[in-house]
N, C-alpha and C positions, 0 to 999 in steps of 0.2 A: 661818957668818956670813951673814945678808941681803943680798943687794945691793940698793945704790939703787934705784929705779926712773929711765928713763930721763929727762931731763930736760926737761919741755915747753916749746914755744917762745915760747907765751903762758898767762899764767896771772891769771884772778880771783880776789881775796879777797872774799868776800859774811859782809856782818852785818846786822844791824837797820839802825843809822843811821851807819854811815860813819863813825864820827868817832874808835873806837879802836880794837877788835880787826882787822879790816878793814885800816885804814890801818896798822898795827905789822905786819899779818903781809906786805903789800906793801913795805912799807919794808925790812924785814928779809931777805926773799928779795932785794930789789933791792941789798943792800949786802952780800948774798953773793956773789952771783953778778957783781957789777962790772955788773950794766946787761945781759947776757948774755942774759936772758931777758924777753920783754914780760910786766910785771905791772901790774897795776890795782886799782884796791878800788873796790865798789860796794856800796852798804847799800836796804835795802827803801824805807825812808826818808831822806830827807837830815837828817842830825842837825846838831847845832852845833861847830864844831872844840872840840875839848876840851882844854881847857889842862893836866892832868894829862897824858893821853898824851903832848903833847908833851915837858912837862917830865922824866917817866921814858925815852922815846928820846933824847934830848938828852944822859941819864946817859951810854949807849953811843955816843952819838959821831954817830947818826942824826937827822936834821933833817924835824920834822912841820909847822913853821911853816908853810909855802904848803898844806901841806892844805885843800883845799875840800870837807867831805862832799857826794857826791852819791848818785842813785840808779841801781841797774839802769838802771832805764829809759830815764834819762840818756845811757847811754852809746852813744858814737858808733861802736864797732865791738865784737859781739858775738863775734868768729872769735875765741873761746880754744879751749885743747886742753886743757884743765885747769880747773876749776870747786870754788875750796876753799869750802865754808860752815861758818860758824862759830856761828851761830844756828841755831836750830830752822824759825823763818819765812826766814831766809836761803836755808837747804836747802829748802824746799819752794819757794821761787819759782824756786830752780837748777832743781831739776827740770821745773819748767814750761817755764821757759826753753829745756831742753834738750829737749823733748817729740823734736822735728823734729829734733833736730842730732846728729851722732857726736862729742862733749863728753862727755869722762871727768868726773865730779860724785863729790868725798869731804867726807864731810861730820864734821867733828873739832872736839863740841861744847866752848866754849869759855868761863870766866867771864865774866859780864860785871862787868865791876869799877866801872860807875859804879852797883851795886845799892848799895853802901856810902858812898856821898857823901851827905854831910849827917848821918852817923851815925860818930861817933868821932871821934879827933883828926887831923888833919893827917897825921901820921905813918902810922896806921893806913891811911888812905884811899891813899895816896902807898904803902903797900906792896902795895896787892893790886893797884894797876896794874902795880907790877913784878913780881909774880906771873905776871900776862896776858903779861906781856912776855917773860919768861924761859920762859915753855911756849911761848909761840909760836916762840922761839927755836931751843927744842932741839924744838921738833915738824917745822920748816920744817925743819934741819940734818939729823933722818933721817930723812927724807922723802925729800930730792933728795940726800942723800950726799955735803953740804957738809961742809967744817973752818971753823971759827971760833965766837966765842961771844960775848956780851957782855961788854965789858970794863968793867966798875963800879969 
């Protein structure tokens, strides 16, 4: 059996624009770990909070409402030990980012599930964010060799 990897003490989510995959897989790590670990999400661009995401973390008990998508660039302290991207341009700006710094960068590409918005019913759209959301679940869980799971 694998063991975990050890647990870092700050850790990034990077996507395109902040506003789902990013903000679900910071949120998620953060309500495993009780707060345990510094996380953040930062996207290439500032996107708009997305009301889907919200409403599929909300199923599990997770709160996205004060989400404010921001950018990398934005951010006030870059000291992570840990660098997940989730996009294609997300990883390549980690990398850049990380040119100078001893920043561990995995890059575990991710759907993006607002590609299907404005395309199918309600239902449909509302399932492939919990798609995004249950992989980022069990990817964060054996990742850091946490227990728990979403509870629907």
């Amino acid at each position: 059996m694998q063991q975990p990897a050890e647990m870092p003490g700050a850790v990034l989510f990077a996507c395109s624009m902040n506003a789902v995959r990013s903000p679900m897989a910071a949120a998620i790590l953060k309500h495993l770990t009780g707060r345990r670990v510094y996380v953040e999400s930062a996207g290439v661009r500032a996107g708009e909070p997305d009301a889907f995401a919200t409403a599929v973390m909300d199923e599990i008990g997770i709160d996205l409402a004060s989400h404010r998508p921001r950018t990398i660039q934005a951010l006030a302290d870059t000291s992570f030990d840990l660098i997940i991207s989730l996009s294609p341009e997300a990883h390549h700006q980690a990398l850049e980012l990380t040119r100078t710094m001893a920043v561990d960068v995995e890059y575990w590409p991710t759907l993006d599930a607002t590609i299907g918005v404005g395309h199918g019913t309600r239902e449909q759209i509302v399932q492939s964010y919990r798609n995004v959301r249950d992989q980022l679940f069990e990817r964060i869980r054996h990742r850091f060799g946490l227990e728990g799971g979403p509870s629907v």
